[in-house]
N, C-alpha and C positions, 0 to 999 in steps of 0.2 A: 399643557406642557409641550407638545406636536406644534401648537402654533407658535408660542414662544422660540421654539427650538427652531422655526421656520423661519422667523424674523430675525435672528441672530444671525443664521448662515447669511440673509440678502444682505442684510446692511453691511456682513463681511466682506461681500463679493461688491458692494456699492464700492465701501471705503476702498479695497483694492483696486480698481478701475480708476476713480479719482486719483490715487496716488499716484499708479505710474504715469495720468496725463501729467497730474503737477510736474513730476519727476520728468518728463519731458522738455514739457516747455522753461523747466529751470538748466536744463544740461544745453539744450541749444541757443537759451537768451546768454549764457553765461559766456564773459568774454575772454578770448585766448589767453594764455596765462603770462605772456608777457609782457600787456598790458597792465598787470596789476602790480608792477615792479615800476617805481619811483614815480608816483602820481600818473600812471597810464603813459609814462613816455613811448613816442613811439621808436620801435627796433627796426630798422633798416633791410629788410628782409623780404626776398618776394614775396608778392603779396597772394598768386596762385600756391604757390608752397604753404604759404600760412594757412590757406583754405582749408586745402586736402590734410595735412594734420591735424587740423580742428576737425575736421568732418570723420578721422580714424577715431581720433582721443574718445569724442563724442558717442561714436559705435562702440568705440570697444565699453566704456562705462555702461552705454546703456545695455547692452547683451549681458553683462557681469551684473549689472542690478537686476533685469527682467529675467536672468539664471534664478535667484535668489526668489526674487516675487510666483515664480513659476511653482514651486515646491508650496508656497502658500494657496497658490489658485486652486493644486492637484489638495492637499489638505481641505477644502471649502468645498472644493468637488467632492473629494469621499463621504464628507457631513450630508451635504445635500441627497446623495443618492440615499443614505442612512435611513436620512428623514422621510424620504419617499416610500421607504421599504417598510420600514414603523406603520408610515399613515396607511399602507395596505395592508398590513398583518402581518407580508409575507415570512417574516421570520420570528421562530416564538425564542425568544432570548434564555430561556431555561435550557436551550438545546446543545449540546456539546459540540465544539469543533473537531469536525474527525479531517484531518486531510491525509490524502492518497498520496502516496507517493511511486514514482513509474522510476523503474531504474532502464534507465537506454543506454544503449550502445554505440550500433551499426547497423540497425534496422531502419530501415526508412518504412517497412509495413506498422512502425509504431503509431502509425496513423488508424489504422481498424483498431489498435486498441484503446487511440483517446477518442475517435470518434464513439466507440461503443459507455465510454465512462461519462462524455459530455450529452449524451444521448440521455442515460438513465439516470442523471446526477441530477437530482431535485432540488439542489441550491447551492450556489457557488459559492455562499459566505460559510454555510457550513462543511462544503466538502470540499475545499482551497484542493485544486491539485497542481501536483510538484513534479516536473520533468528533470531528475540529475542524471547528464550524462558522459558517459565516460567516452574514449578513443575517439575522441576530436572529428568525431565522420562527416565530414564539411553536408553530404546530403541529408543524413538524418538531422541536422541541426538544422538546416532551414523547414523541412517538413515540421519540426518543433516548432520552429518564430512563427509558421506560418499558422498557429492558432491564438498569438496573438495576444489579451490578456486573459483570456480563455485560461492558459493553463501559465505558470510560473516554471521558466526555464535556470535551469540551476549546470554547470560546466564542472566536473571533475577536474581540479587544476593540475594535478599532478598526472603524466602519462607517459612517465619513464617505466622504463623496464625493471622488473621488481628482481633482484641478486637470486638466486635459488641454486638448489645442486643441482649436478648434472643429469642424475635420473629424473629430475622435477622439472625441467626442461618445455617437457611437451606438457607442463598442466600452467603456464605459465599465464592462461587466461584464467586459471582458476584463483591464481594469486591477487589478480587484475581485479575481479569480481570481489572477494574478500576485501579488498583495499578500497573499490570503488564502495561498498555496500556501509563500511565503518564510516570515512567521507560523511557519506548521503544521509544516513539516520544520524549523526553530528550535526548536521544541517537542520535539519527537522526539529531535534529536540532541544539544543544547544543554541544554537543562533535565532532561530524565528518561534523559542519555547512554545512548542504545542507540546499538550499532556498525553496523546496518545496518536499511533498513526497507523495507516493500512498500505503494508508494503505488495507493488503489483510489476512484474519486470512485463519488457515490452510486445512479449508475445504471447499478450493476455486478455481475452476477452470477457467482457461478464455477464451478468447476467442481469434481468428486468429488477431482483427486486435485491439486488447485491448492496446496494448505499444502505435499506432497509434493515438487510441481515444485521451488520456490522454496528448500527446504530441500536439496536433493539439487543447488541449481546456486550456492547459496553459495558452498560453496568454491571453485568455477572461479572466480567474480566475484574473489573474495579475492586470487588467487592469479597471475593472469593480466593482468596491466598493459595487454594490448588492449583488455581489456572496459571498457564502464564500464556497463552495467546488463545487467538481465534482465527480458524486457519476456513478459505471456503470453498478446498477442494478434499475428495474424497477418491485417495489412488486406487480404490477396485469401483469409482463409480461410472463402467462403463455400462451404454447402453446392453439390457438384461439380465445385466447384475445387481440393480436396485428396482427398488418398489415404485413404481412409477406412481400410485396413490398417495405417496406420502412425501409429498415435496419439503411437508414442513416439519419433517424429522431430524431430531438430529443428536450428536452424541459427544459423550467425552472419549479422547483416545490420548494414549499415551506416547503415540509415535507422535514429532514435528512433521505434520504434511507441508509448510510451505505454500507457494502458488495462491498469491493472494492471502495474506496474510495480518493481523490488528496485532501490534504488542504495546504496552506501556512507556512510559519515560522510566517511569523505577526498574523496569524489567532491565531497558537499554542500560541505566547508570550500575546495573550489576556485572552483565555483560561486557558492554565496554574497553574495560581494563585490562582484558584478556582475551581480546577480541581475534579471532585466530588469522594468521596469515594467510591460507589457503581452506578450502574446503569446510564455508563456514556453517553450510547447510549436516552437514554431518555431524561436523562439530556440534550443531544445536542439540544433537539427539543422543549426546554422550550424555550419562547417571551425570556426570559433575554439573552439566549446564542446567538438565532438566530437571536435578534434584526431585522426581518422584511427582512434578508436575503436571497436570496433564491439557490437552490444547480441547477446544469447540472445533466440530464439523461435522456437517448436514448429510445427509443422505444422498440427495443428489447435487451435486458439485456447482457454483455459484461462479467459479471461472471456467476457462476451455483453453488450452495453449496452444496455439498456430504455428510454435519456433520448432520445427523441426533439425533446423540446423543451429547451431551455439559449440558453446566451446565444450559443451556434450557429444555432440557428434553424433545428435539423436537417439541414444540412448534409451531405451523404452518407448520410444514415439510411435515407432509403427508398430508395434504389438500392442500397446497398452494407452498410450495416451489421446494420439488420436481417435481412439472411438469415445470419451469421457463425455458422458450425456453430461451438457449445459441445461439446467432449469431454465424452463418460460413461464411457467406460471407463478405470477409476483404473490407472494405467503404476506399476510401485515404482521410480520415479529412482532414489531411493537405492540399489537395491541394481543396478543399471546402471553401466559404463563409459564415461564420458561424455568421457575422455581424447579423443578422436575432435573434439571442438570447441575444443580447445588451437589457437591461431592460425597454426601454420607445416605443422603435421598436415591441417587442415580446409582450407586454403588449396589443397596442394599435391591434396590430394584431391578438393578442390570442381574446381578448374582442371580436373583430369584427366575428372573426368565429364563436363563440361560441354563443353570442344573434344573431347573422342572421341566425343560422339555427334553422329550424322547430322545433316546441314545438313537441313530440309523450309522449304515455301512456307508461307504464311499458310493459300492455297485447302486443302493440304493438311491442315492441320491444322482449319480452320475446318468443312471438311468432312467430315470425320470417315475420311481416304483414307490414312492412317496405316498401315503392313505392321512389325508386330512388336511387342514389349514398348513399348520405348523405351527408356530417353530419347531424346529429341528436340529440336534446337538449331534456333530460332529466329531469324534475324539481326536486328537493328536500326543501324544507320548515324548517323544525325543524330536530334535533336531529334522531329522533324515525325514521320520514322518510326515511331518510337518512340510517340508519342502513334495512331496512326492504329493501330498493331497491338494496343495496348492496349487502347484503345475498340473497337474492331472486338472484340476476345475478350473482353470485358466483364471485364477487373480494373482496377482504379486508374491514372489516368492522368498523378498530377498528382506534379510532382515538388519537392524542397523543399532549395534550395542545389544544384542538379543530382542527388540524390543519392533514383533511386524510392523507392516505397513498397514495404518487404522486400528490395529490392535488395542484393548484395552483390558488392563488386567489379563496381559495372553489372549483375548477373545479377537476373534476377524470375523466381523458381522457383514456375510454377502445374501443377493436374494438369488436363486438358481432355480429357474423352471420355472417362477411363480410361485415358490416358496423358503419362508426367510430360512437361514441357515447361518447355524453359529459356529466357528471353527475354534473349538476350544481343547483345553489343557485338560485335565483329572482334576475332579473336586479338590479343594487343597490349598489351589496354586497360592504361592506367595511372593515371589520374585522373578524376575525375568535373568537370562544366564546370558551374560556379555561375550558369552563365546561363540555364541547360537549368530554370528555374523559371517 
């Protein structure tokens, strides 16, 4: 079938070589056109003029035909490379297309994050990446061409000023983002139908075995009506506060982390319709969007963010994000049991670790007065608590539709001192309180 398939392409690329010599030597034997008007009489006309228009007529047809032939060649070219890819194994056809997509802007440092994605990106038919970007920044766009067919460069076309009130004024990049972000997944899923994608903006780097994660948590996503993404950052995963032994840990939570992110085409076509003007990251982690869904994410965090500036203003970056330990040691998801994060499995198993281990005090934990392994169950009660034990242990304190950061079922799963620690609610819990923001 390989050699069949091998002989089809050459004799395609014979026949087209033949053709356009014919195709040549019939456009310049053929004679000026006003020779062929009353038995070839001839027209009075100079005869260097006669030349030089025969010689445009003749270029311009052949460029408008060898235009045309050109899209065939690049077709016999695609096949060919195919063929060669087949005769070597390199890609096993049962594999899903996941492609990446980079949301850019005005960063020209969007270059450490595709050199980091073309680095660890183990095959370009399965992980196509997609550069859309927005505010026309003449130099982040040539740093873009400059990789060439490496990545697919995609242009936000619209880059008017979006109307807004006047107190909405100064978030005006947030509207931009929102606008630019509806676009770009349009794009992806609408125009060039891929069935799922991995959204990564451009100050973001990954990790050795990040293509792995994401391909190896598909099918949960697919499969699993709880989920609706697969996010591979972790907001309290700074160095100290994770298990550095368990890289290939990972959990359901009920907060949107964002930052490097897998969602669905079905997820998109629900979203979509009501897809928010401004602040769409928040929006995601409203009850209406998340409907009681909950996202994948690892222990220690598979991206790393470098944007300190944005139209955040840095915002949590120097306290909190710049220290986010990035994973180096590449985990094989694939070839792991990941049944373990199926929704009624992980539930009844999270529940069980979580009220069987010891009740300790803040003092004891904060002071490092801890007697054994662990785990260790932390109490919180209300609101206030909850804020005061967080900031006191230095992880995220801020929470979004009542629902923390990592949070799942109420729990904030940190490791402190070298022992894990679970920041949880009173046996019971049952819903999160949208006012707790």
């Amino acid at each position: 079938m390989i050699r069949k398939r091998g002989c089809l392409i050459f004799c395609g690329a014979f026949l087209f070589v033949t053709w356009n010599a014919i195709l040549v030597l019939m456009l310049w034997g053929r004679p000026p056109s006003s020779q062929l008007e009353k038995g070839e009489q001839e027209v009075a006309e100079d005869p260097t003029g006669d030349m030089v228009g025969d010689l445009i007529r003749v270029a311009d047809e052949l460029e408008e035909e060898l235009e045309q032939q050109k899209k065939v060649l690049f077709q016999i070219q695609t096949l060919w490379e195919q063929s060669k890819r087949h005769n070597g194994k390199a890609v096993a056809p049962s594999q899903p297309v996941i492609p990446i997509l980079v949301i850019a802007c005005n960063r020209v440092t969007v270059r450490r994050c595709l050199d980091k994605l073309l680095q660890h990106r183990p095959s370009s038919e399965l992980y196509p990446i997609i550069v859309s970007q927005d505010c026309g920044h003449a130099d982040t766009a040539e740093v873009i061409r400059s990789y060439g067919n490496n990545v697919t460069h995609l242009k936000q076309p619209d880059l008017s000023d979006i109307p807004v009130r006047p107190e909405h004024k100064k978030f005006q990049g947030y509207y931009k983002i929102s606008r630019h972000y509806r676009w770009a997944l349009n794009q992806v899923f609408k125009e060039l139908s891929h069935s799922s994608v991995v959204v990564v903006e451009d100050d973001l780097e990954v990790a050795p075995d990040f293509f792995e994660y994401f391909q190896a948590l598909l099918p949960l996503l697919k499969s699993d009506p709880s989920l609706w993404c697969v996010s591979a950052w972790n907001d309290n995963g700074r160095d100290g506060y994770v298990d550095p032994g368990k890289a290939d840990l990972l959990y359901r939570t009920d907060f949107f982390p964002g930052l490097g992110w897998m969602l669905l085409r079905e997820v998109w076509e629900e979203l979509e319709p009501k897809w928010p003007a401004s602040f769409w990251d928040d929006w995601m982690r409203q009850p209406e969007q998340r409907r009681e869904r909950a996202c994948i994410r690892p222990e220690i965090s598979r991206t790393l963010t470098f944007g300190r500036q944005g139209v955040s203003l840095g915002q949590f970056y120097d306290k909190y994000l710049r220290y986010i330990k990035l994973n180096s040691e590449s985990v094989p998801f694939t070839q792991l049991d990941l049944s373990y994060l199926k929704e009624e499995t992980y539930r009844q198993s999270f529940d069980k670790e979580v009220y069987n281990a010891p009740v300790v005090t803040y003092e004891d934990v904060k002071q490092g007065l801890l007697k054994g392994p662990g785990p260790f169950r932390l109490q919180y009660s209300s609101k206030d608590s909850f804020k005061m034990l967080t900031k006191n242990l230095g992880i995220m304190d801020d929470l979004k539709s009542g629902v923390p950061r990592t949070g799942y079922r109420g729990v904030v799963s940190f490791f402190f001192k070298g022992r894990r620690i679970y920041l949880a609610p009173p046996p019971g819990w049952t819903q999160y309180d949208p006012s707790w923001s």
